[in-house]
PALO-784705 format. One record per residue (C-alpha): x, y, z; residue in one letter. Coordinates in nm, 3 decimals, always signed. Example, Ala and Ser with C-alpha at 12.3 -4.5 7.8 and 13.67 -1.06 7.14 Angstrom:
{{+1.230; -0.450; +0.780}; "a"} {{+1.367; -0.106; +0.714}; "s"} 
***
This chain:
{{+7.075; +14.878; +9.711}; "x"} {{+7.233; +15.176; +9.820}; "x"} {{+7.018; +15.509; +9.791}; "x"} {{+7.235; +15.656; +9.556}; "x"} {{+7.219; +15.339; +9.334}; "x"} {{+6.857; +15.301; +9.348}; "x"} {{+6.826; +15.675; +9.231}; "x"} {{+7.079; +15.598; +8.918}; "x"} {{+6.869; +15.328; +8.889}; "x"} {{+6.562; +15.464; +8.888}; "x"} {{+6.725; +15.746; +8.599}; "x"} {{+6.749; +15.408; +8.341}; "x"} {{+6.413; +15.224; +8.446}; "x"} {{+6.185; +15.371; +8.190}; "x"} {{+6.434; +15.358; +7.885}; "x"} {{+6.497; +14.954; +8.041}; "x"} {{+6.111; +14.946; +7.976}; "x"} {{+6.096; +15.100; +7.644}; "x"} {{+6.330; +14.840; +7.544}; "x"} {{+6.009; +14.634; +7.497}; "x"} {{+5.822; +14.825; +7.345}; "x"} {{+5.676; +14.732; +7.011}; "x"} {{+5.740; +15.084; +6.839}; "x"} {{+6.122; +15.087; +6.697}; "x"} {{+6.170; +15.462; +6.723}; "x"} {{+6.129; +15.447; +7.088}; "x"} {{+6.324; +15.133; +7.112}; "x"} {{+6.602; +15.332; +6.918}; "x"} {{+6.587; +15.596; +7.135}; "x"} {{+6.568; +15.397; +7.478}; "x"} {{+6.923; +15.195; +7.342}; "x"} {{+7.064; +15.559; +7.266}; "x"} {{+7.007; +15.735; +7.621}; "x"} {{+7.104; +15.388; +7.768}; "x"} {{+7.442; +15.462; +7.599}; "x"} {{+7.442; +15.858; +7.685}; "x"} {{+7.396; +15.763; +8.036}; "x"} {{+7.633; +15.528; +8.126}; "x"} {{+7.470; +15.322; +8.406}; "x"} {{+7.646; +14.974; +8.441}; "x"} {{+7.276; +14.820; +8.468}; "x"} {{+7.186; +14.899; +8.071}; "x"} {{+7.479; +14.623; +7.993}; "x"} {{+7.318; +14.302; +8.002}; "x"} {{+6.974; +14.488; +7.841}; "x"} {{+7.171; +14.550; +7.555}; "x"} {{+7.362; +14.255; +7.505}; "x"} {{+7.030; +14.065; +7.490}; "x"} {{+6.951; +14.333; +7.189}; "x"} {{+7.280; +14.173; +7.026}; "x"} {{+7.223; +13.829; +7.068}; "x"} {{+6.874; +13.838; +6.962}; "x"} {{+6.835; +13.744; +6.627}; "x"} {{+6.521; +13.891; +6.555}; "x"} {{+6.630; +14.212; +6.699}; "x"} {{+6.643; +14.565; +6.421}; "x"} {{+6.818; +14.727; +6.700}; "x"} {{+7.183; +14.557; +6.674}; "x"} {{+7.345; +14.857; +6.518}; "x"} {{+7.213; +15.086; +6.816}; "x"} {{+7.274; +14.820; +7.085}; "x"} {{+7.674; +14.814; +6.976}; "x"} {{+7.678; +15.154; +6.964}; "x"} {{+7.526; +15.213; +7.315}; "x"} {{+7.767; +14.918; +7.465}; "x"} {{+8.118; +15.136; +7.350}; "x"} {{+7.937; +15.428; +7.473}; "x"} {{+7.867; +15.336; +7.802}; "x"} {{+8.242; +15.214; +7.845}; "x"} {{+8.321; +15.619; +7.705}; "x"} {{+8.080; +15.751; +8.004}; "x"} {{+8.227; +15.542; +8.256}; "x"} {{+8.591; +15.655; +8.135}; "x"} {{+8.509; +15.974; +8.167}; "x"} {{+8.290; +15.991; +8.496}; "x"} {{+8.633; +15.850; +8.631}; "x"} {{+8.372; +15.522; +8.731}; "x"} {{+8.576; +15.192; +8.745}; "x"} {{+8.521; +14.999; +8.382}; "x"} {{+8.565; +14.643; +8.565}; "x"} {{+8.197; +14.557; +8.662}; "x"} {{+8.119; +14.596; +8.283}; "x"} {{+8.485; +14.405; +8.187}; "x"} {{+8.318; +14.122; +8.418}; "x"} {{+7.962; +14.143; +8.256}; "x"} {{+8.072; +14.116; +7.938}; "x"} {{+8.379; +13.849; +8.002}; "x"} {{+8.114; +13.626; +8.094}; "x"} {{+7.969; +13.582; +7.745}; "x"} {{+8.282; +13.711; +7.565}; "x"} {{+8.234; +13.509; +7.275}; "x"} {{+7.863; +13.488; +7.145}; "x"} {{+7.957; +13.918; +7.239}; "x"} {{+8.256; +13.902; +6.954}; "x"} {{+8.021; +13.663; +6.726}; "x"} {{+7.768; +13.945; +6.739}; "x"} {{+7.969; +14.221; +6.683}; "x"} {{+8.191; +14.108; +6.416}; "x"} {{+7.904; +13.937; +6.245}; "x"} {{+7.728; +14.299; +6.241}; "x"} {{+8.079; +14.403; +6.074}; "x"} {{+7.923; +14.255; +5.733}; "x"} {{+7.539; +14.408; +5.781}; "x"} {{+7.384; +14.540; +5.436}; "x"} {{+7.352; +14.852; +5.660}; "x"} {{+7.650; +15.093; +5.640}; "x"} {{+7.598; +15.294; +5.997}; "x"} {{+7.557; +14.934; +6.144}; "x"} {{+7.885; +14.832; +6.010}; "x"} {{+8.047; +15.137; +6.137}; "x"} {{+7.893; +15.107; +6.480}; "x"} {{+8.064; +14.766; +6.486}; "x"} {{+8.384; +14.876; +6.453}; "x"} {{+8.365; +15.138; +6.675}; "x"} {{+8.225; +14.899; +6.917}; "x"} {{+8.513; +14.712; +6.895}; "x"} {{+8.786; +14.956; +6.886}; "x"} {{+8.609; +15.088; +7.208}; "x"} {{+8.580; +14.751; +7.404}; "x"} {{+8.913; +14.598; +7.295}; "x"} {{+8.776; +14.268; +7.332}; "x"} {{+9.019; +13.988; +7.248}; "x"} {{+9.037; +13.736; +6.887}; "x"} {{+8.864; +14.059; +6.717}; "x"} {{+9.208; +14.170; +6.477}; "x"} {{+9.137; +13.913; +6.183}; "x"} {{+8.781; +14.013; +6.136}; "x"} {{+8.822; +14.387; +6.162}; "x"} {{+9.123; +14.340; +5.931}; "x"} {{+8.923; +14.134; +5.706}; "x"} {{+8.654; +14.437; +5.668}; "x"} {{+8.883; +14.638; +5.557}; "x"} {{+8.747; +14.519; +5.199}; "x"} {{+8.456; +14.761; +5.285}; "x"} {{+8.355; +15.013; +5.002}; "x"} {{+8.291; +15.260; +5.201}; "x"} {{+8.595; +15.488; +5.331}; "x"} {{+8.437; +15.652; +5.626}; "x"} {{+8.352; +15.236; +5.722}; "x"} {{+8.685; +15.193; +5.630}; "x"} {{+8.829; +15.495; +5.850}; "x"} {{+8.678; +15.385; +6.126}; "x"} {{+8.805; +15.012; +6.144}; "x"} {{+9.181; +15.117; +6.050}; "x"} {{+9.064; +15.360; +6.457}; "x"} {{+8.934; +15.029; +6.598}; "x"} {{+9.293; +14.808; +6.478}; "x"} {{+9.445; +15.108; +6.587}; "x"} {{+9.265; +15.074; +6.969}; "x"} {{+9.354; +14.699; +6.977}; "x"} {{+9.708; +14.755; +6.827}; "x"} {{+9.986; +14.463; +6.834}; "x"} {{+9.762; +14.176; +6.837}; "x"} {{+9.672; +14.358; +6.469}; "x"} {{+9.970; +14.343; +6.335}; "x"} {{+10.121; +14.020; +6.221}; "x"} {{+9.766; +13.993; +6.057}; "x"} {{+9.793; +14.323; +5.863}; "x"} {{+10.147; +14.228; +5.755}; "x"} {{+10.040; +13.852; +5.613}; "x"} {{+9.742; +14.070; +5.428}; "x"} {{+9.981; +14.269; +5.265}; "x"} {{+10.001; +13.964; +5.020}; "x"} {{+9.648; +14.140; +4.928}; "x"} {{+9.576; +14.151; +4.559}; "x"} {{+9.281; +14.505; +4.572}; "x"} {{+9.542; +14.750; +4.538}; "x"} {{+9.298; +14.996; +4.729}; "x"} {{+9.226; +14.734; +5.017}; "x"} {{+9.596; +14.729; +5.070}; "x"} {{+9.614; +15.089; +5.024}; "x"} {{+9.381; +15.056; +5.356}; "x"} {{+9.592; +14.773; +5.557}; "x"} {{+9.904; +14.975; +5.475}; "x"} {{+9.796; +15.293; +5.603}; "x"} {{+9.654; +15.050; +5.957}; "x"} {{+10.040; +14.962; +6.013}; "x"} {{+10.113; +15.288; +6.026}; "x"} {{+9.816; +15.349; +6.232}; "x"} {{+9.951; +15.127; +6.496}; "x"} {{+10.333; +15.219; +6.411}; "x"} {{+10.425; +14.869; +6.414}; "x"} {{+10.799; +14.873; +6.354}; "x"} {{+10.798; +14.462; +6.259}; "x"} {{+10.627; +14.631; +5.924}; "x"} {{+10.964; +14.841; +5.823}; "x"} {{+11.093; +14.575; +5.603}; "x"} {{+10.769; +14.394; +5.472}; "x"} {{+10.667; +14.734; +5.347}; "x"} {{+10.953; +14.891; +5.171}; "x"} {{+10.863; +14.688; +4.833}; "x"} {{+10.548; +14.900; +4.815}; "x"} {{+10.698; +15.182; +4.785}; "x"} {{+10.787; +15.047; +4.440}; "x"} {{+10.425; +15.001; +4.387}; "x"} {{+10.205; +15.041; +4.082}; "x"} {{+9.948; +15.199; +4.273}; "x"} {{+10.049; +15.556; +4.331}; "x"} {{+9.771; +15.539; +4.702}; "x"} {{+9.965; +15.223; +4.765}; "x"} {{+10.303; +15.402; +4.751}; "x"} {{+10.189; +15.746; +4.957}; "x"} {{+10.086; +15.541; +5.229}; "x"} {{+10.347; +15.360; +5.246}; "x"} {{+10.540; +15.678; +5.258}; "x"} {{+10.368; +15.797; +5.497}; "x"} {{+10.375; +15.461; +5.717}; "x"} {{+10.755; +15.452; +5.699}; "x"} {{+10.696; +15.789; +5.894}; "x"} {{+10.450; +15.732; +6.122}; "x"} {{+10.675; +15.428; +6.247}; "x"} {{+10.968; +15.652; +6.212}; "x"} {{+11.213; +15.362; +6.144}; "x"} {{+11.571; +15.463; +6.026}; "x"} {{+11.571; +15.113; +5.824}; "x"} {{+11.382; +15.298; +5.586}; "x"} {{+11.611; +15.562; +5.531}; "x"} {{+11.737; +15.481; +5.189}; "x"} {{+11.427; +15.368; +5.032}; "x"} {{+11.223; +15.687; +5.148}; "x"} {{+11.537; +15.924; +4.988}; "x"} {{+11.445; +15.728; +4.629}; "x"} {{+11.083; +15.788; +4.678}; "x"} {{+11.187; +16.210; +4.655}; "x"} {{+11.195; +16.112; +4.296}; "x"} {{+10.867; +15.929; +4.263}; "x"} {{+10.609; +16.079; +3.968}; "x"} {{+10.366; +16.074; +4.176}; "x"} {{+10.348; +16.457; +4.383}; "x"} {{+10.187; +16.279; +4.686}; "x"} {{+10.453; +16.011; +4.716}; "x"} {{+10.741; +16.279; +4.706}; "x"} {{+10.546; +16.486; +4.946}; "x"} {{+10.520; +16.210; +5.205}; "x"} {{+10.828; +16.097; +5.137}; "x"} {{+10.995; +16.426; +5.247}; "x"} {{+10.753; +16.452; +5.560}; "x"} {{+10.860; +16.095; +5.637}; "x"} {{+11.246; +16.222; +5.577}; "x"} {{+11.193; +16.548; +5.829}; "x"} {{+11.016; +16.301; +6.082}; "x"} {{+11.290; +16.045; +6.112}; "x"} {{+11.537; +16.318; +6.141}; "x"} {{+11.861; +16.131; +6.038}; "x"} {{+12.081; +16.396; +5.926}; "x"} {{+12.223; +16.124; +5.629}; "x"} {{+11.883; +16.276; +5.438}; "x"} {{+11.994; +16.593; +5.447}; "x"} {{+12.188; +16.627; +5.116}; "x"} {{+11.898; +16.434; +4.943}; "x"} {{+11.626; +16.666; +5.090}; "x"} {{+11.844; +16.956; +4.958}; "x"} {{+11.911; +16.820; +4.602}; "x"} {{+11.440; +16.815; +4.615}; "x"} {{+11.436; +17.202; +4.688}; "x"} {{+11.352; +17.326; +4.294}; "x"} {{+11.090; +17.007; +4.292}; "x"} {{+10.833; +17.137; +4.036}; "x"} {{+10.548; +17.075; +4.261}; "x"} {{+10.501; +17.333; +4.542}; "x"} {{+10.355; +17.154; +4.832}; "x"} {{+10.643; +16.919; +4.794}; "x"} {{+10.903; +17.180; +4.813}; "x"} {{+10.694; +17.301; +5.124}; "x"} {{+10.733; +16.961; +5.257}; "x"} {{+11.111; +16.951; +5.172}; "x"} {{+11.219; +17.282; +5.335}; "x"} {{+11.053; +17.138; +5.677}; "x"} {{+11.243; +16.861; +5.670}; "x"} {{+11.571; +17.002; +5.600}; "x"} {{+11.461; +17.254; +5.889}; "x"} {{+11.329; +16.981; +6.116}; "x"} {{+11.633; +16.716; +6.081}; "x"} {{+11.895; +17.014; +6.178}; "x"} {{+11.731; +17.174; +6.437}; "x"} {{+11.708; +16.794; +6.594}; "x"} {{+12.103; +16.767; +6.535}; "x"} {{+12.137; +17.035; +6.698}; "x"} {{+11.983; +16.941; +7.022}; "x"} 
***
């Protein structure tokens, strides 16, 4: 060992110790500078957290796994020794993370998916799709990030769960094919913008937008009529972010809409589409 790697080293030796320890706080905080630091060594400590089954520290451990891969990223230190580490036991690593994805504990379940999104580890869409169903919408936010981080593989998943019958669980999976602007989703989600659910048909909207498909043209000029403020509002920002000049008239017929942030909305698209035409 080099002496510059047996001085990094020697920087991650006690909280490798702690680790053992019998007091949880200090356990807790060992896993947590293990992740602040970054050192490729704390890997395989902290995988033996997750695959422990007796272990209170899983939420931590996940946690401190993603953000060693952040510290690495951005200390510009190659990612691949850790890639190889963890490719080795790939799968019980998935098991244990999606597993965690259901814990009773809500900052454990988040951690998860963070985990996830961060490590991009392969055969991890369904699940993270799956816990979508999560109550919680900051759990919620943060898996749509983690689909987001893994992207395509996501999406034929998210489009066969838009059969989903929890109008706000497919309020979530519509807003994650936005997320990851996946245009096979243009024509499986035009019927929801028809929707009962007036979240369902905003992000929809506002999916149509992100993707930024002309295919949706026609059904996005029909949601400026929507009753629901939101919808029209998107609909419009949608509109002014496809910039096909054939919304133009349709934008322009929305100008005296009775809500103001969607006349707001409609001005900057009108403005937005002709200063793109005239490019």
């Amino acid at each position: 060992m080099s002496d510059e790697k047996e001085a990094e080293y020697d920087q991650i030796a006690p909280f490798l110790e702690a680790l053992e320890s019998e007091n949880q706080e200090l356990r807790q905080l060992a896993i947590r500078a293990l992740g602040v630091i970054g050192h490729i060594d704390g890997v395989e400590a902290l995988f033996r957290i997750l695959k422990d089954p007796k272990s209170s520290n899983h939420g931590e451990a996940a946690w401190a796994l993603a953000a060693i891969k952040r510290q690495r990223e951005k200390q510009q230190k190659s990612v691949v020794p850790m890639v190889s580490l963890l490719k080795r036991d790939r799968n019980q690593l998935v098991d244990a993370l999606t597993d965690l994805l259901h814990d009773s504990n809500d900052l454990v379940r988040e951690w998860s998916a963070w985990s996830l999104g961060i490590l991009q580890l392969p055969n991890t869409a369904r699940n993270l799709v799956q816990a979508l169903q999560d109550e919680e919408s900051s759990i919620q936010e943060t898996i749509v990030w983690a689909i987001g981080e893994i992207g395509n593989e996501a999406a034929p998943i998210l489009i066969e769960e838009l059969q989903h019958q929890n109008q706000q669980v497919l309020a979530v999976i519509v807003w994650a094919l936005g997320t990851i602007r996946e245009e096979k989703a243009v024509i499986p989600l035009l019927p929801f913008l028809s929707h009962r659910a007036g979240e369902v048909r905003e992000n929809t909207a506002w999916a149509l937008g992100t993707i930024g498909d002309p295919r949706a043209l026609d059904s996005l000029i029909e949601a400026l009529h929507d009753s629901d403020n939101a919808v029209r509002e998107n609909a419009a920002w949608a509109l002014g972010t496809i910039e096909d000049p054939k919304a133009i008239e349709a934008l322009r017929n929305c100008l005296d809409d009775p809500d103001p942030e969607v006349r707001e909305k409609v001005n900057w698209a009108v403005d937005n589409i002709e200063e793109a035409s005239s490019h």
